[in-house]
C-alpha positions as CSV (number, residue, x, y, z in Angstrom):
1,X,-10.4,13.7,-12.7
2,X,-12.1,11.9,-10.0
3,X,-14.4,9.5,-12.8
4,X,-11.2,8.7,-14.4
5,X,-9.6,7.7,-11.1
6,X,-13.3,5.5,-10.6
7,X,-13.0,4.3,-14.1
8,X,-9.2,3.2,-13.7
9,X,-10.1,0.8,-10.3
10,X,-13.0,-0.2,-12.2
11,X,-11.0,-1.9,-15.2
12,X,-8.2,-2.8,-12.6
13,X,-10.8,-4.9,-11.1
14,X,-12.2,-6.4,-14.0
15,X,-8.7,-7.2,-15.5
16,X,-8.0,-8.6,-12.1
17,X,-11.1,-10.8,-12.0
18,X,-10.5,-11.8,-15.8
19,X,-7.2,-12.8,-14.9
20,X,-6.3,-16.7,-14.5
21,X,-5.0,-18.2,-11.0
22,X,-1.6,-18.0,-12.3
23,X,-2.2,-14.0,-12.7
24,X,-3.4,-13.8,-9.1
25,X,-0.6,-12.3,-7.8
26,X,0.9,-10.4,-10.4
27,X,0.4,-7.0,-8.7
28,X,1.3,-3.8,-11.0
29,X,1.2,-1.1,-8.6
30,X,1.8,2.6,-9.7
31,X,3.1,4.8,-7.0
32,X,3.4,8.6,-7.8
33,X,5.9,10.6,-6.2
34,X,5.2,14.0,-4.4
35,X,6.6,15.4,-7.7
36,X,3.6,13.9,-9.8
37,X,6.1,11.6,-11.8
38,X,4.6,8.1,-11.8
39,X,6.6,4.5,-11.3
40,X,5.2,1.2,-12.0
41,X,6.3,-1.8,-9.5
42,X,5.7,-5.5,-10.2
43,X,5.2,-8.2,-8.3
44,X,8.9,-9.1,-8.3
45,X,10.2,-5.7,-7.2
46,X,8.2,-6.0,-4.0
47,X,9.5,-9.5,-3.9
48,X,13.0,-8.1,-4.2
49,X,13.0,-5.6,-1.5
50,X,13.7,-6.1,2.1
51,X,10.7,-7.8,4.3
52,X,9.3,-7.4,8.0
53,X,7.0,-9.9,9.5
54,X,4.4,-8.3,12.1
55,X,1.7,-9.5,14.0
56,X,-1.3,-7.5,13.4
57,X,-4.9,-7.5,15.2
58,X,-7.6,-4.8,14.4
59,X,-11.7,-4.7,14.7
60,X,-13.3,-5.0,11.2
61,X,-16.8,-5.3,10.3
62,X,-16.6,-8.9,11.1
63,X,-15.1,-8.6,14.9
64,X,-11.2,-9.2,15.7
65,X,-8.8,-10.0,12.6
66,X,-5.5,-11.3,13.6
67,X,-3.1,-12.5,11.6
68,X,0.8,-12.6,10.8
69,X,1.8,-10.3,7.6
70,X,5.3,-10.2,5.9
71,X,5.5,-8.3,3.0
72,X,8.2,-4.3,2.5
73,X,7.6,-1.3,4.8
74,X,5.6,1.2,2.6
75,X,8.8,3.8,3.7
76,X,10.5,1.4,1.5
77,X,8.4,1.2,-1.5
78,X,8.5,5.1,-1.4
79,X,12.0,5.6,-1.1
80,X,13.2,2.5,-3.9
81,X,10.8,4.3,-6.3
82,X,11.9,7.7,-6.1
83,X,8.3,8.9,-5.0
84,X,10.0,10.8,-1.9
85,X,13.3,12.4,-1.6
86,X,14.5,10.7,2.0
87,X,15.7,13.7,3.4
88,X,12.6,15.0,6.3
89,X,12.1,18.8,5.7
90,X,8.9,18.3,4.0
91,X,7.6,15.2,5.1
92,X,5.4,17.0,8.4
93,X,3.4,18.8,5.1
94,X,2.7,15.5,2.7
95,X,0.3,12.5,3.5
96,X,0.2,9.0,1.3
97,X,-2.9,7.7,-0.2
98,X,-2.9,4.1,-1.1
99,X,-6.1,3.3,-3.1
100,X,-7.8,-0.4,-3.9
101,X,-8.4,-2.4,-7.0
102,X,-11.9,-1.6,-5.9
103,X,-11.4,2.3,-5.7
104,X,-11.6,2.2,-1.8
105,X,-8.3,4.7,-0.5
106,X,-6.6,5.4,3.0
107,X,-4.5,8.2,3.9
108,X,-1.4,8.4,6.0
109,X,0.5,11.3,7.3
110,X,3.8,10.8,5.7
111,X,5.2,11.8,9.2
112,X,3.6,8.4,10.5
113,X,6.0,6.3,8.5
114,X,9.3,8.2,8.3
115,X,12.1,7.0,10.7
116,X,12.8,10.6,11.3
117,X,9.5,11.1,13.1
118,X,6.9,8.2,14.3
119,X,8.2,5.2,12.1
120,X,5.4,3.2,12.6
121,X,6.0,0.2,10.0
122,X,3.4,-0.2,7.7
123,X,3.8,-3.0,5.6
124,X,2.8,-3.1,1.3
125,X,2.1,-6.8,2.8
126,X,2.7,-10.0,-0.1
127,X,1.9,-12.7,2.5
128,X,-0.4,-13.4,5.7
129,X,-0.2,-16.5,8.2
130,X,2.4,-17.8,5.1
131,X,0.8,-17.8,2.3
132,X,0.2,-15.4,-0.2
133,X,-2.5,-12.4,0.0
134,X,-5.1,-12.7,-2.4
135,X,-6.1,-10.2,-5.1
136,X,-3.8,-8.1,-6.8
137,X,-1.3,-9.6,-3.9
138,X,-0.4,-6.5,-2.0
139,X,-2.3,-5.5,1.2
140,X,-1.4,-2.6,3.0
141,X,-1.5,-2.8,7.2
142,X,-1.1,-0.3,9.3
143,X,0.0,-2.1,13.0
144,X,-1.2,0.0,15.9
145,X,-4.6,1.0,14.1
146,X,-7.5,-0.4,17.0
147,X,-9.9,-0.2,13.7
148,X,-8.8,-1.6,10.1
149,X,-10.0,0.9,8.2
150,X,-6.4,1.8,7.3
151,X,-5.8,-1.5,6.2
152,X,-6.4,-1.3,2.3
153,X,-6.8,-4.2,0.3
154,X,-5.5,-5.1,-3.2
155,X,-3.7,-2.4,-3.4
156,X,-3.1,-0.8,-6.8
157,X,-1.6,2.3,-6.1
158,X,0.0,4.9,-3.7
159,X,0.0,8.6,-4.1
160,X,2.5,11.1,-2.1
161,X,0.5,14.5,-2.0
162,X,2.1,17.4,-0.3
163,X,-0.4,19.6,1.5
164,X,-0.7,23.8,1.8
């Protein structure tokens, strides 16, 4: 299971770098629901939904990033898919794990995100400082993080996992 998960961000890389500039930012992003049924978003159902604008500033590798990203709160994307029923019970028990093009992943507790319990707003972010992200267009950030290693980059998909 774990080389097929290697071998799918590998060809979702190389379609993505095949791809022509006007494919940039066609993003297909699967997100599977806590349930292990699986929903594929484009690029125009991120468009559609509802947008925040945060100012963000972590450490990287390459000292202080700052920038300005606008793109739906990742509570969103879960909730307009189906990948999470909205009521809290469980939500203390599941985490998130958003995974890269490049097979790189992140994991949130779900708690972190629900408006029930912390709400931080982490954004499936389309655009930063007002122009579109690069890659498969969809950059997850998590504000309030001092280190960006949360902050996953061409995003391709998101899994809901509920925990013992």
């Amino acid at each position: 299971m774990r080389l097929r998960g290697r071998a799918a961000a590998l060809l979702a890389a190389l379609a993505f770098c095949a791809a022509g500039p006007a494919d940039a930012l066609a993003a297909d992003l699967t997100v599977v629901g806590a349930d292990g049924a699986a929903h594929t978003l484009v690029q125009a159902d991120l468009d559609a939904l509802p947008a925040e604008t945060l100012d963000v500033s972590f450490k990287g590798e390459h000292g202080t990033m700052a920038a300005r990203f606008a793109g739906p709160l990742l509570w969103t994307v879960l909730i307009r898919s189906g990948a999470i029923d909205p009521a809290p019970r469980l939500h203390v028990r599941m985490t998130v794990v958003t995974t890269g093009a490049d097979g790189y992943a992140a994991v949130l507790a779900l708690g972190e995100i629900d408006p029930e319990f912390e709400g931080k707003k982490v954004l499936l972010a389309t655009a930063q400082d007002g122009k579109p992200v690069g890659g498969t267009g969809i950059r997850q950030v998590v504000p309030g993080d001092a280190r960006g290693g949360r902050s996953v980059r061409d995003v391709v998909r998101i899994a809901v996992e509920t925990r013992p």
